[in-house]
C-alpha positions in Angstrom: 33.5 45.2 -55.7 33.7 48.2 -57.9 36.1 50.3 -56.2 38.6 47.6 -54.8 41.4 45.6 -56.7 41.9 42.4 -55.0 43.3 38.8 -56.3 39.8 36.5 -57.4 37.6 39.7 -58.3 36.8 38.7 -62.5 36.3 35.0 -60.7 34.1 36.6 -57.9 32.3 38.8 -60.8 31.1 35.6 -62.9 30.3 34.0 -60.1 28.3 36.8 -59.0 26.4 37.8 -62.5 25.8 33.9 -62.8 24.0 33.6 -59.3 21.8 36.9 -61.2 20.9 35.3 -64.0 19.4 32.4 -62.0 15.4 32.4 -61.8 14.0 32.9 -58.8 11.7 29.4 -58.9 15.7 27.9 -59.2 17.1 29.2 -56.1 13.9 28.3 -54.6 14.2 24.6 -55.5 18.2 24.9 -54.6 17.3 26.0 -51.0 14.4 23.4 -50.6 17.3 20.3 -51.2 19.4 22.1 -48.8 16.8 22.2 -46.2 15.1 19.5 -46.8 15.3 15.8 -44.3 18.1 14.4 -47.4 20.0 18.2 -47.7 23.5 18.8 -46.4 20.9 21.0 -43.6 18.5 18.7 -42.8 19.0 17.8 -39.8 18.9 21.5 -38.1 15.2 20.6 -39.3 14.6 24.5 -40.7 12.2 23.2 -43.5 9.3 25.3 -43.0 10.3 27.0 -39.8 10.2 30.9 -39.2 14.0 30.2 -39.1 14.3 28.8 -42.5 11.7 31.0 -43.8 13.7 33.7 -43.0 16.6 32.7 -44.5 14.9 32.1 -48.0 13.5 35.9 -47.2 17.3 36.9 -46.7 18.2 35.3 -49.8 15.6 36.5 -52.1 16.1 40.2 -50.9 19.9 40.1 -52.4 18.7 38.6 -55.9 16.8 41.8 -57.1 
């Protein structure tokens, strides 16, 4: 993002620093209602499976 012009990049930046300045304990709660039985996910059934698990894991490593 820092050394490329392209159309969308302030939009993508705001985005970007806003997803940042989430707490972690947010994102958490965000990916729980996505996984869970009444999320737009819930029926792949990865609540609490190595498979969603992993996916929180792959999350949280971008955040810091």
């Amino acid at each position: 993002m820092a050394l490329k012009r392209f159309r969308g990049k302030s939009a993508a930046l705001v985005v970007l620093n806003t997803l940042m300045a989430l707490p972690t304990v947010v994102v958490g709660l965000l990916f729980y209602a996505i996984l869970s039985r009444r999320g737009p996910l819930g029926d792949l059934g990865l609540l609490y499976t190595p498979t969603g698990i992993s996916l929180g894991l792959f999350v949280s490593r971008f955040r810091r």
